[in-house]
N, C-alpha and C positions, 0 to 999 in steps of 0.2 A: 769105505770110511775115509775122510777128508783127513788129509795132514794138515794142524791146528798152525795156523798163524800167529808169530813174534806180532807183538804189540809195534801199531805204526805211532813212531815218536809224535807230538802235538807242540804244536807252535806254541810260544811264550805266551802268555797274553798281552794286551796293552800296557797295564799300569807296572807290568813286573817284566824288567829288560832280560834278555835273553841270556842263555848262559856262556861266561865266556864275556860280558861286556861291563865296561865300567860305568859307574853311574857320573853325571856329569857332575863335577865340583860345584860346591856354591861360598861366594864370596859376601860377606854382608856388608853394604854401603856404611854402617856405622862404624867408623873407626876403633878397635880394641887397645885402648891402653889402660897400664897399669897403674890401678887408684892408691893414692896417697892421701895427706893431710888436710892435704889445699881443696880436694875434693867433700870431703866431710865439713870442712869450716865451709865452703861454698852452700852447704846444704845447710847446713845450722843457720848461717846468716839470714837463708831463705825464709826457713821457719822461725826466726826471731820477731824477722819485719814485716813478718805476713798474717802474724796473727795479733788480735784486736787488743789482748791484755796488755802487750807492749806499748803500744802507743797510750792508752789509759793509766800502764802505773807509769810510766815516765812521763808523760803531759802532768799528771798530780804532782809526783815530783819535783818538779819542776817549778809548776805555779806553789808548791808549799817552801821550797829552798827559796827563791826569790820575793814571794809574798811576804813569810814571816821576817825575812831579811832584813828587807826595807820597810816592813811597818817598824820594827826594832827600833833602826835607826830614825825615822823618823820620832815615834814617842820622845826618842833620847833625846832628840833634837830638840823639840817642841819644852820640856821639864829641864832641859838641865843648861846651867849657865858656861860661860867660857873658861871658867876655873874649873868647872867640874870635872870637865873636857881635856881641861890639858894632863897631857901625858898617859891619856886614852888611847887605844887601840882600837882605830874603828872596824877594824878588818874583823874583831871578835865577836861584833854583832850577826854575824852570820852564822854560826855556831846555830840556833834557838831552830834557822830554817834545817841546819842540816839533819840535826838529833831527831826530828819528828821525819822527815823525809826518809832517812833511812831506813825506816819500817818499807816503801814503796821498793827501794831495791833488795830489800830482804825476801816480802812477796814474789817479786820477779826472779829472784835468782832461784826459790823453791820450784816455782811454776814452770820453769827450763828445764827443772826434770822432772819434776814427779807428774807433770799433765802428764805426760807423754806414758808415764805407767797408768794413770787413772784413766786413759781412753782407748788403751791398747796400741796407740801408735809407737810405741816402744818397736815390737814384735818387727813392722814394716821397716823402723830403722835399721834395725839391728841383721834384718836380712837384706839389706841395700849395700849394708857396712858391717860384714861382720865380727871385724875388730872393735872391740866393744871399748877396750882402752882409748882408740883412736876417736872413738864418737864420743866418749867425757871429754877429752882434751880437746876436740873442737869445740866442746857446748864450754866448755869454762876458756878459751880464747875468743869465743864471739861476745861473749855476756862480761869479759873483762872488758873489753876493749868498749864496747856500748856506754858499760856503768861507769868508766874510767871517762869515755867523752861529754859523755852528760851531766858527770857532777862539775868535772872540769869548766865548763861552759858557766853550766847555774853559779859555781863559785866564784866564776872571775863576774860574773855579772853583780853580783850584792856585793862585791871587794871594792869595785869602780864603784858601784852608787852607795855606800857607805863613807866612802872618804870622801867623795863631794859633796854627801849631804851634812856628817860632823868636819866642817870646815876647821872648828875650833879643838879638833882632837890633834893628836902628833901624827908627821908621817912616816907611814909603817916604814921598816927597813925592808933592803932587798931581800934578804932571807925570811921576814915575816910574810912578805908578799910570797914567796915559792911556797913556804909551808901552808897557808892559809887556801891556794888553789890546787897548785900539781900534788901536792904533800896529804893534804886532807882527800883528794879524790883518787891516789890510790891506796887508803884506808878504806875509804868509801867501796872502792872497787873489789877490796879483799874481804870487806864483809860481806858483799852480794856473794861472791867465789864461794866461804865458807858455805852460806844459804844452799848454794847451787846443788857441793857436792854433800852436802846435809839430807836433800832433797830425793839426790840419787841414792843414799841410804837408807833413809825412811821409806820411802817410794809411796808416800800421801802426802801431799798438798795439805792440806790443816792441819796435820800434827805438827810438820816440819817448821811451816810458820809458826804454830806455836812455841814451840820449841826454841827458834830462833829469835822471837819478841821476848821469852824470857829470858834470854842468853842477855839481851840489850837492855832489860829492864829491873832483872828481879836482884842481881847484887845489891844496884843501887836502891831499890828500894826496902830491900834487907837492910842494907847498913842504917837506913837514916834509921827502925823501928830498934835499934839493939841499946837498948839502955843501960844493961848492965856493966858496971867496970870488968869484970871476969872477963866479957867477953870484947874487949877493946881492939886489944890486936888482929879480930879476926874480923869486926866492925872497918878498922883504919883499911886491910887488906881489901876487902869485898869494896870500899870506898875509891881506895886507888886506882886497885883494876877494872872496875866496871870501866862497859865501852863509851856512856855520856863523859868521864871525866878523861879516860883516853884522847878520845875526841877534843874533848878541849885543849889540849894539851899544842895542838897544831894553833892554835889563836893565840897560845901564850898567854892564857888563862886558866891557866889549872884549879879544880875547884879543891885539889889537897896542895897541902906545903911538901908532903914527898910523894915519893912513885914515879911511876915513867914520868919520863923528861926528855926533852929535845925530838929525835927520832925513832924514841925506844917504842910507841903505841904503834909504830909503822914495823917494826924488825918481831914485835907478837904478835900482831895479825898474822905475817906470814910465816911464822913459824908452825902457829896452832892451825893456821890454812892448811899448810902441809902437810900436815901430819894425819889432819882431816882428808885431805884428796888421798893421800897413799890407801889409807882405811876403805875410802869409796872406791878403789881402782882396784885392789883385794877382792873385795866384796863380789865386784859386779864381773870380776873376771870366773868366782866361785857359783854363785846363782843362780837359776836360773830368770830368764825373761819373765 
């Protein structure tokens, strides 16, 4: 009878290192740093200007603020005589482009969030970034900063060709001229902002737009249908604060004798912004994707 042989040890294999040895480090060529703010704005900016709606609702935009602008002032020009004119604010003809235009930044400001829920790209951002606070507050610094240069730009453009085309109007002061460009477009800017994070709480494109075209439309067209005396005060109110007569309010053309005045339609935008982002920042911190 044979005495049973201990097992002869067996070499490692190839793909599995022998025991006792360390596997070699690896180093990755792409540099590891830590993501902040500037990297989520960097990417939001990407997706602003890279997709087709942008350039579509701010070209309309644009050609409706400067179009309806300067047809304004022309008609005015063309019917009305140099008495009519004097002590006219030509800068107020602008007004007519902005109230219709702002439907284009309202759309745009919904479609910064809520596409991104109606396509599922939400999900991708949100694991790129997954501070989710941090991806609102880049998407409402891109789309301020955008809506703030664009209306800027269209404003001082029908500012300049309204004053040189009512020659015979008065010229604005320095503070009309602030309020009527910088003044009016970050109103402008804050009602896209509200749209935005409106957007991110609905999380649908057509309701949010809806929603928001009635926020802009339905006081004022409440108020003109309230005939009754009973209900006067609540008529005069829905009259004042709608956002058309707000808006006027930066031309120095108020379409009431009271209500905001001076820079009070600019200090309730951002008020009711606020209070609106905190709700959306809530929300989307609770939620799921």
């Amino acid at each position: 009878m044979s005495t049973p042989q201990p097992p002869m040890p067996q070499a490692a294999p190839d793909w599995q290192a022998a025991a006792g040895s360390a596997y070699p480090s690896y180093t990755s060529p792409i540099p590891v740093v830590r993501t902040h703010l500037g990297h989520a704005i960097a990417s939001e900016w990407t997706k602003i200007r890279s997709v087709r709606s942008t350039m579509w609702t701010l070209g309309v935009f644009v050609l409706l603020v400067v179009g309806i602008g300067l047809l304004a002032a022309l008609v005015i020009s063309a019917n009305a005589t140099e008495s009519d004119l004097s002590g006219e604010n030509p800068l107020s003809y602008g007004f007519f482009g902005l109230l219709i235009g702002s439907m284009c930044i309202i759309t745009l400001g919904v479609l910064t969030t809520a596409s991104e829920y109606g396509t599922g790209m939400i999900r991708t951002t949100m694991t790129a970034c997954p501070s989710r606070g941090r991806v609102l507050t880049a998407k409402a610094i891109v789309f301020f900063s955008v809506a703030f240069v664009i209306t800027l730009v269209s404003a001082s453009l029908v500012a300049l060709a309204d004053v040189s085309i009512l020659d015979g109007a008065r010229q604005p002061s320095g503070g009309e001229w602030f309020k009527a460009t910088v003044g009016v477009s970050f109103y402008m800017a804050l009602l896209g902002l509200l749209s935005l994070v409106l957007g991110s709480i609905i999380r649908h494109s057509a309701g949010a737009i809806t929603i928001m075209i009635g926020v802009l439309l339905a006081p004022l067209v409440i108020a003109l249908f309230m005939f009754s005396s009973s209900l006067e005060k609540v008529r005069e109110a829905l009259f004042e604060y709608s956002i058309p007569n707000q808006l006027s309010v930066f031309y120095s053309t108020s379409l009431s004798e009271s209500g905001p005045s001076g820079w009070d339609p600019l200090w309730i935008a951002l008020g009711v912004t606020a209070v609106v982002f905190a709700c959306a920042f809530a929300l989307l911190e609770k939620r799921d994707v």
